[in-house]
C-alpha positions as CSV (number, residue, x, y, z in Angstrom):
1,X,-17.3,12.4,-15.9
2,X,-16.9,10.6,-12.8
3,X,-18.3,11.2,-9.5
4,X,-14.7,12.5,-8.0
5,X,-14.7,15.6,-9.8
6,X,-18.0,16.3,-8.6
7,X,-17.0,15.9,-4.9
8,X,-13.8,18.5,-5.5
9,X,-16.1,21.3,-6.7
10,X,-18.2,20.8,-3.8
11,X,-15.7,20.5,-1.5
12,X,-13.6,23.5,-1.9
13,X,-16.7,25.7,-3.5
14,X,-15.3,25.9,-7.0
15,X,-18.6,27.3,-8.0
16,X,-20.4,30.3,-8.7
17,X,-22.1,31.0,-4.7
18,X,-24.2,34.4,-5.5
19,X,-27.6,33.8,-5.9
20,X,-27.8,30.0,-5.6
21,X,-31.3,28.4,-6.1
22,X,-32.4,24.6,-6.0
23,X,-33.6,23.1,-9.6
24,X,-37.3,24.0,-8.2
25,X,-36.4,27.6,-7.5
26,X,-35.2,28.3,-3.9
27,X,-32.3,30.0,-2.6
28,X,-29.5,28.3,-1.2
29,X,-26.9,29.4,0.7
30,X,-24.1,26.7,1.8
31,X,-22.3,27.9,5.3
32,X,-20.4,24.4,5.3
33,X,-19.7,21.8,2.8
34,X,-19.7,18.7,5.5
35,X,-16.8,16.1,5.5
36,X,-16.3,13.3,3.0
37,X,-17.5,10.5,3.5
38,X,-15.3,7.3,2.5
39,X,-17.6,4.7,4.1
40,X,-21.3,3.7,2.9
41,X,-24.1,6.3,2.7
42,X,-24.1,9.7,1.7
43,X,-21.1,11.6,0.3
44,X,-20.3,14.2,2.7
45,X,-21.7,14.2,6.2
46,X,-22.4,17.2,8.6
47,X,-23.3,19.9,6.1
48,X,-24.5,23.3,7.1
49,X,-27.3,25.1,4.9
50,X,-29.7,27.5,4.7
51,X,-32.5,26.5,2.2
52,X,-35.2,28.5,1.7
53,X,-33.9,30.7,4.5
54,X,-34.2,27.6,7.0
55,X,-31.0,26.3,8.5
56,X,-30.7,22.7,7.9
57,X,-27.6,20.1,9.4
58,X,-27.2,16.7,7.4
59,X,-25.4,14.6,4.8
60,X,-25.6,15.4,1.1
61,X,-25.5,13.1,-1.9
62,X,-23.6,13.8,-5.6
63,X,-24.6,12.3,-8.5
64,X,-23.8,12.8,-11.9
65,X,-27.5,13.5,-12.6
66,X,-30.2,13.5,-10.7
67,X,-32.4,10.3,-12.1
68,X,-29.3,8.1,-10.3
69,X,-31.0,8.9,-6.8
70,X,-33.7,6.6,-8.3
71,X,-31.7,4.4,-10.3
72,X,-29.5,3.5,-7.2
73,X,-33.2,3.1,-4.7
74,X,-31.8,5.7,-2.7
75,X,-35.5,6.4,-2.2
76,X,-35.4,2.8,-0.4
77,X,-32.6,3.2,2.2
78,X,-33.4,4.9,5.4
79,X,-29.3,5.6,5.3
80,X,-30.3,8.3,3.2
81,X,-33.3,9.9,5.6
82,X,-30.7,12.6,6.1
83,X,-29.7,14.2,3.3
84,X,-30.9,17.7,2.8
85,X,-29.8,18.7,-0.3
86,X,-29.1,16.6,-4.0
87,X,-26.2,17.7,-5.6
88,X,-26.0,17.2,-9.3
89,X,-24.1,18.0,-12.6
90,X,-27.2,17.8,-14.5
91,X,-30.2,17.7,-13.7
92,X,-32.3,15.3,-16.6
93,X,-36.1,15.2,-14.7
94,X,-37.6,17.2,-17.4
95,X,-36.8,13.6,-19.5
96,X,-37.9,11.8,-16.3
97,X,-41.7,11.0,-15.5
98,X,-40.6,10.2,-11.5
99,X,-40.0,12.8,-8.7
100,X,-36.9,12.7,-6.9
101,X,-38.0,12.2,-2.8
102,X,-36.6,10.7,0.2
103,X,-37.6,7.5,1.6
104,X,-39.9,9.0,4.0
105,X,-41.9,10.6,0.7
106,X,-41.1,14.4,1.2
107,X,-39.7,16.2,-2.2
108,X,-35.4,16.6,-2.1
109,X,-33.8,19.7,-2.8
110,X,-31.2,19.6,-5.7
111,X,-28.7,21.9,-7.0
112,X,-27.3,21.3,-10.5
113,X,-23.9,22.1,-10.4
114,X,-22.8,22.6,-14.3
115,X,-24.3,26.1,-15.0
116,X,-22.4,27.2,-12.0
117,X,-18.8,26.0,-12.8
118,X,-16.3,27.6,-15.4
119,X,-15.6,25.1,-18.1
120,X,-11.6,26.1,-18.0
121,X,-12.2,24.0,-14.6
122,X,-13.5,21.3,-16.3
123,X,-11.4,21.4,-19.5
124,X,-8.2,21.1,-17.4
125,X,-9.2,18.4,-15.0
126,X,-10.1,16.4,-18.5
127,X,-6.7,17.1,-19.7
128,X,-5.0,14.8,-16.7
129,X,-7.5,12.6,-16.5
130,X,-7.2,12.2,-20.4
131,X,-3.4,12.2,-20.2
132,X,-1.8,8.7,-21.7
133,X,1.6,10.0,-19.6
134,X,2.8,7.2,-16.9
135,X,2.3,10.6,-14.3
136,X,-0.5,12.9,-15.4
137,X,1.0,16.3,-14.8
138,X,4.3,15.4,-16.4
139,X,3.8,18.1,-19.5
140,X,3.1,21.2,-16.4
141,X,5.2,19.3,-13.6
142,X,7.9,22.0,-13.5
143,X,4.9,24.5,-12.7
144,X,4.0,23.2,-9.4
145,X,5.5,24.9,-6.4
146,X,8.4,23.2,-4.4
147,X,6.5,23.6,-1.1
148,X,3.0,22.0,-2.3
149,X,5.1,19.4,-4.2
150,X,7.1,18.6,-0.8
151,X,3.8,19.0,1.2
152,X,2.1,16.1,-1.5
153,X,5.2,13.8,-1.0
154,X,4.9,14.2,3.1
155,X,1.3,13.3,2.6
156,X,1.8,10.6,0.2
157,X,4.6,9.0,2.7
158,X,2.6,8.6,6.0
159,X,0.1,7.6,3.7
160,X,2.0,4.0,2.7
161,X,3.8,4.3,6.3
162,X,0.0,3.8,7.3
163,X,-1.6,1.7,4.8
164,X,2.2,-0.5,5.1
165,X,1.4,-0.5,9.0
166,X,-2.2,-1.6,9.0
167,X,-1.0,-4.9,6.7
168,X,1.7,-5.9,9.3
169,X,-1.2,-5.6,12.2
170,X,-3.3,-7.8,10.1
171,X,-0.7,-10.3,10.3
172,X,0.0,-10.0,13.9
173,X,-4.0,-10.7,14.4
174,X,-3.2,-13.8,12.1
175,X,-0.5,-15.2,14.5
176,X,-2.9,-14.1,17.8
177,X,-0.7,-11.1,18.5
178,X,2.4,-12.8,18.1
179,X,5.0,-10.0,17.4
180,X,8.2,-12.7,16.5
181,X,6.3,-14.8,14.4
182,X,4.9,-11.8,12.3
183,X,8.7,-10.5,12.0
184,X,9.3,-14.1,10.9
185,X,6.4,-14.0,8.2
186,X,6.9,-10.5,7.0
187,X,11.4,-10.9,6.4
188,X,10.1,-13.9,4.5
189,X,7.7,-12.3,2.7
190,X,10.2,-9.8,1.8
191,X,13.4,-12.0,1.1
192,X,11.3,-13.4,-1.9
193,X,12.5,-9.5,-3.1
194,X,8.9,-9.3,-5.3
195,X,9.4,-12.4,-7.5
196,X,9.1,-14.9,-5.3
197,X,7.5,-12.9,-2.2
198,X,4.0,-15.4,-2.8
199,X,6.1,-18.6,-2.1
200,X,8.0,-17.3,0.5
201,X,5.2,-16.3,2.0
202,X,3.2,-19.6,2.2
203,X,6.5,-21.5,3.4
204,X,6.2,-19.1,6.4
205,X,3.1,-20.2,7.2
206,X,4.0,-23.6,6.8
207,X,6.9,-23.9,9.2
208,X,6.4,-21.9,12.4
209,X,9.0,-20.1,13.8
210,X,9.1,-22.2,16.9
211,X,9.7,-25.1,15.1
212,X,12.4,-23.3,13.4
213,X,13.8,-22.0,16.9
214,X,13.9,-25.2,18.3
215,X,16.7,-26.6,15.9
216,X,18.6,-22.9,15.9
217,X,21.8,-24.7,16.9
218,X,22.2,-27.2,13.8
219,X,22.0,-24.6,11.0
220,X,21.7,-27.8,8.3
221,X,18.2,-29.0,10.1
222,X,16.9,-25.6,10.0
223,X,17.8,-25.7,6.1
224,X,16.1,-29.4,5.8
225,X,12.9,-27.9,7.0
226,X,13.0,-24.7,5.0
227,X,14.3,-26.5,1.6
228,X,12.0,-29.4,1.9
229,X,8.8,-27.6,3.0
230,X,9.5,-25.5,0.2
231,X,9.5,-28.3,-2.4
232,X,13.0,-27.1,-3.4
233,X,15.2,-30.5,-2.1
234,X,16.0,-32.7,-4.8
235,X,14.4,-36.2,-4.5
236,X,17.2,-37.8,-6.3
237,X,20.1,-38.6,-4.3
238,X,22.9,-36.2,-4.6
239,X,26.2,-35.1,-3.0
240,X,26.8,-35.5,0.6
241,X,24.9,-32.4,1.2
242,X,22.1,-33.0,-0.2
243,X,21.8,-36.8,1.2
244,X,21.9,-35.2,5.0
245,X,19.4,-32.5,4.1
246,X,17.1,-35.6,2.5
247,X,17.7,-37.7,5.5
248,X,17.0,-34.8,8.0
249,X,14.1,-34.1,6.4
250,X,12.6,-36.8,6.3
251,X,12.5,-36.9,10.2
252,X,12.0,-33.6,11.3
253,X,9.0,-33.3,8.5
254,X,7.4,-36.3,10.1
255,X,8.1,-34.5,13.5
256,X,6.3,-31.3,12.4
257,X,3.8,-33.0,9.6
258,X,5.7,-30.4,7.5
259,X,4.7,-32.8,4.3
260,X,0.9,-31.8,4.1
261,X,1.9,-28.3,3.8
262,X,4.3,-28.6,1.2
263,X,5.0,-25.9,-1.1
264,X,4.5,-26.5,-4.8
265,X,8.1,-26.5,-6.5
266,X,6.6,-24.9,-9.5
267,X,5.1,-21.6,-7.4
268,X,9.1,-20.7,-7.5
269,X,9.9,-18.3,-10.1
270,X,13.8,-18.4,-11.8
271,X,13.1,-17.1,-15.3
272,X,15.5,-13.8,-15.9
273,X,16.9,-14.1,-12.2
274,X,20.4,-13.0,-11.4
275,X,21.6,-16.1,-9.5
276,X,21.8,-14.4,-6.6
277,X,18.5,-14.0,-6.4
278,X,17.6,-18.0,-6.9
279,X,15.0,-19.0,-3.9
280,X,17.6,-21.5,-3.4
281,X,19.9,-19.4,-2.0
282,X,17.3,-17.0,-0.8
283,X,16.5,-19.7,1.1
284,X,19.8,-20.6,2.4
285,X,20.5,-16.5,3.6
286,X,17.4,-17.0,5.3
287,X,17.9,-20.2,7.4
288,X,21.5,-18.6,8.6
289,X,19.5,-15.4,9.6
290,X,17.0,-17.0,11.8
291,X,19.7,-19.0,13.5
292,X,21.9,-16.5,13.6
293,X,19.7,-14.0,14.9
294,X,18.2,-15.0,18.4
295,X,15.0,-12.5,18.2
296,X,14.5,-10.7,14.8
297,X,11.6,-8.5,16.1
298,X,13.8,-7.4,19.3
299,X,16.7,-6.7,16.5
300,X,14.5,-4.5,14.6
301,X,12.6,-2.8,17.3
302,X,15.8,-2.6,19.4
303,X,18.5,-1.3,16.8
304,X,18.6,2.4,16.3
305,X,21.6,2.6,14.2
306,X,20.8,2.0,10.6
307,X,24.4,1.0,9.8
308,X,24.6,-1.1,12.1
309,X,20.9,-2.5,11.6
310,X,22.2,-3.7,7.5
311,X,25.2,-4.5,8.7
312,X,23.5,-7.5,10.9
313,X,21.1,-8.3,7.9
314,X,24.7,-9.1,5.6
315,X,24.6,-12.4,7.1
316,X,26.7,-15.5,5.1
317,X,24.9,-18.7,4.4
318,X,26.4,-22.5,5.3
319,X,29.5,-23.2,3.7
320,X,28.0,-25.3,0.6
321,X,26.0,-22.3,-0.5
322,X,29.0,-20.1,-0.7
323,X,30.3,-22.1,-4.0
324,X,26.6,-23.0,-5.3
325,X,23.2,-21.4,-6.3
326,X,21.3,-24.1,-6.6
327,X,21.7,-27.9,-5.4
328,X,24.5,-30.1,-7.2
329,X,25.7,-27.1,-9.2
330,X,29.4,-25.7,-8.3
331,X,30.6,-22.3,-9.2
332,X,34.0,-21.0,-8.7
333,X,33.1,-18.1,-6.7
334,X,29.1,-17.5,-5.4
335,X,28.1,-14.2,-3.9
336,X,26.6,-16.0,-1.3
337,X,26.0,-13.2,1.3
338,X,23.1,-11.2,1.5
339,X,24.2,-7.6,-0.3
340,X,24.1,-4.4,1.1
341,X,21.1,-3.3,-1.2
342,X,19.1,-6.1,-0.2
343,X,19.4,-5.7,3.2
344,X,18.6,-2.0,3.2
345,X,15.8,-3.1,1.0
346,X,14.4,-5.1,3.8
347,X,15.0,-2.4,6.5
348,X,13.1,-0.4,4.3
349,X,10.0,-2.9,4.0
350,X,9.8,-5.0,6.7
351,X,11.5,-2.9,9.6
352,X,9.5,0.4,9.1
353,X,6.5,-1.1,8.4
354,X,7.0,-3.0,11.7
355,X,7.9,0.1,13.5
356,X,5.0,1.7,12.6
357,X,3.1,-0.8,13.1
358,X,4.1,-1.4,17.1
359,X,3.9,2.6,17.7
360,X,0.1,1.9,16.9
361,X,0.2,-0.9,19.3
362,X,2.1,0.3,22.0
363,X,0.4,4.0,21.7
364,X,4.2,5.6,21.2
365,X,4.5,7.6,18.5
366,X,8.5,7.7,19.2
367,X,8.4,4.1,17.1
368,X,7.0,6.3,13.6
369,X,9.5,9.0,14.4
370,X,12.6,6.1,14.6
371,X,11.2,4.7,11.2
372,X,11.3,7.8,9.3
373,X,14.7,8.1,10.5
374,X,15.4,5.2,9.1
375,X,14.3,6.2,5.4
376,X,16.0,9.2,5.6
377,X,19.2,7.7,6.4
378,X,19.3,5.3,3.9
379,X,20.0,5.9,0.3
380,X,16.7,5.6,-2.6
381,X,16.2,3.0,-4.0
382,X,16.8,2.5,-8.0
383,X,13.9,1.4,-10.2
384,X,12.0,2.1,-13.3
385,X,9.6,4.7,-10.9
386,X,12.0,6.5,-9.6
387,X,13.6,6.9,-12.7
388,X,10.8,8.6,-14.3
389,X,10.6,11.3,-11.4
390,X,14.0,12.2,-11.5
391,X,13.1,13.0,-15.4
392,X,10.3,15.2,-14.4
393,X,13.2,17.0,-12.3
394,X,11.9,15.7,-8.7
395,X,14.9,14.9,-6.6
396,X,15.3,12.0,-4.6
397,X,18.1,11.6,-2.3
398,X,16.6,9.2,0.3
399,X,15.0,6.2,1.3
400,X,12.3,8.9,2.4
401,X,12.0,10.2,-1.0
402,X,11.4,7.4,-3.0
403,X,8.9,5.3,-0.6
404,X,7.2,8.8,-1.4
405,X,7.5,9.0,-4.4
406,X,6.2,5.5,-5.4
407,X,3.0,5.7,-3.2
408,X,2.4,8.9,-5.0
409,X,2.7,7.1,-8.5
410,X,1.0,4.2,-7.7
411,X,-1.7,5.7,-5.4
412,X,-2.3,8.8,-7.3
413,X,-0.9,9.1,-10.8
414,X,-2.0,5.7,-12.1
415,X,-5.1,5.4,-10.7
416,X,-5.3,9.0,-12.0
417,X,-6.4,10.3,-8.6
418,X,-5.2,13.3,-9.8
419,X,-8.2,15.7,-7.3
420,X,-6.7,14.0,-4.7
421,X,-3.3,14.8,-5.2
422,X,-2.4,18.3,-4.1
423,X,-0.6,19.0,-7.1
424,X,-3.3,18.0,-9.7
425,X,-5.5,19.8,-7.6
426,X,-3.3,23.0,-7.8
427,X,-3.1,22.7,-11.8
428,X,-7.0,22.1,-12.0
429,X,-8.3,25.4,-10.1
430,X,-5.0,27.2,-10.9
């Protein structure tokens, strides 16, 4: 039984509360819980109880039974000086020769929880847990309420909005606050559309936006540095194309020392790619958009209109890249410009992250309210996930929906977080 089912009984008192008594006999009577603690030290902090009639204020500790309060030195760590009361699911000291005490020596209360608890509780929260179903609940999904469901997705949501948020500041504090070049890093990072997102990333980091900038009015150098950076250029010579991008390469790599930060050409990825998702012409999207585009971040902060927003992402790359995919290969007809899906696909992951990550930094909250306008403007996205929702009968409409709907799957459901979920939590107590 893990530890998490323990802290959900406690938390919302799914336990018999008449005539409480510690394992050694005195009554308890718990006024508040506390607050869970996510960080180091005890489990829940600020409880209120009355122990033996006393009132006492402090932290409390759950184990599953009460010999882990030695076998974890608890009795060593003056982080756990506090704790007034031992919460257990079984309490095993009659088959342990050692007292349970704090550091400083005096004797810790404990309450052993399993007498107290209806084993329907217990028996149901086993049967999720258990549950070899992608999502948990999927047998009693039609069960839950509309209203706790919606409230679960809402919460799930500005969850990822938040957690999606707190990555892009991290990379701001990488480029020492430097809003364009983050935007820069994270559109690559997200062109590489999950396959390729690793390399994409690293080439980023190896060719600086300003370096990039400085060329934005010869779109072919700006390809040379991206291209050959990226270990993609052929070293053979090829058609003119290629020969100009070789040549330019070699000087502006030299100018930039671009070579000692080359990108491995086997980190690319083109197994069971459509062709118009080869890096190549990834790439080749990309270089058009950054010199196409004067300031990316001030596009995406800027733009309110979503149509209007992928409309400018549906950029068309240098003329050789509309008849190839890759270098020295011809096709009769490419589909060379970046599609509609893709682009809302990187409205969706860069530009809302983004958003939400400058509301933090510019203390406006207007920025979060523009990016959920955002998702709920464009369509959902299609994918195996989603797919397995609408099954369950969960409909998703929007952008909104299904950013909510994968957090929830991948936060909760396979991680089988199921106590923290609202709606496993609802089907547990019932």
């Amino acid at each position: 039984m893990p530890e998490a089912f323990l802290y959900f009984i406690w938390q919302y008192k799914y336990f018999t509360k008449n005539s409480l008594t510690t394992t050694d006999g005195d009554a308890v009577q718990v006024l508040h819980t506390g607050f869970r603690n996510h960080d180091a030290g005890p489990d829940f902090t600020n409880a209120r109880l009355l122990i033996a009639d006393v009132e006492w204020i402090g932290t409390v500790e759950m184990h599953i039974r009460t010999s882990d309060w030695l076998a974890h030195r608890h009795q060593h760590d003056r982080a756990y000086d506090n704790v007034i009361l031992h919460v257990v699911w079984e309490d095993d000291r009659a088959t342990s020769s050692r007292r349970v005490d704090r550091a400083d020596g005096m004797p810790l209360p404990t309450l052993e929880l399993r007498p107290l608890v209806d084993p329907a509780l217990l028996i149901r929260y086993q049967d999720l847990s258990r549950s070899s179903d992608a999502i948990p609940c999927a047998s009693q999904f039609k069960s839950v309420s509309p209203l706790r469901l919606t409230s679960m997705l809402d919460k799930a949501m500005m969850q990822r909005l938040e957690r999606k948020a707190a990555g892009v500041q991290e990379i701001v504090r990488q480029t020492n606050g430097d809003w364009e070049e983050a935007t820069y890093q994270l559109v690559a990072a997200n062109m590489g559309f999950n396959i390729n997102t690793d390399p994409m990333a690293q080439l980023s980091r190896a060719v600086p936006l300003k370096s990039i900038l400085k060329h934005r009015d010869v779109l072919l150098q700006a390809e040379a540095m991206l291209f050959g950076t990226a270990g993609l250029l052929p070293a053979e010579e090829g058609d003119d194309y290629v020969v100009t991008l070789q040549r330019e390469y070699r000087f502006l790599s030299a100018k930039y020392r671009l070579a000692e930060k080359q990108v491995m050409p086997h980190a690319w990825k083109w197994g069971r790619l459509r062709p118009a998702n080869f890096p190549t012409l990834r790439l080749a999207q990309f270089a058009r958009l950054l010199t196409k585009q004067a300031s990316l971040f001030s596009l995406f902060v800027g733009t309110t209109a979503v149509d209007r927003l992928v409309k400018s992402l549906q950029i068309t790359p240098s003329e050789y890249w509309q008849t190839h995919y890759r270098f020295g290969k011809q096709t009769e007809k490419g589909a060379s410009a970046l599609g509609q899906q893709a682009a809302e696909n990187i409205v969706i992951n860069t530009v809302v992250p983004l958003l939400a990550a400058y509301a933090h930094h510019r203390g406006q909250p207007a920025y979060i309210d523009r990016a959920i306008t955002l998702l709920e403007q464009l369509p959902s996205e299609k994918n195996r996930l989603t797919e397995n929702w609408e099954t369950l009968g969960l409909g998703i409409r929007t952008a909104f929906d299904s950013q909510a709907a994968i957090e929830l799957h991948n936060e909760f459901c396979s991680q089988k977080k199921c106590l923290s979920c609202q709606v496993g939590a609802a089907l547990v107590k019932k």
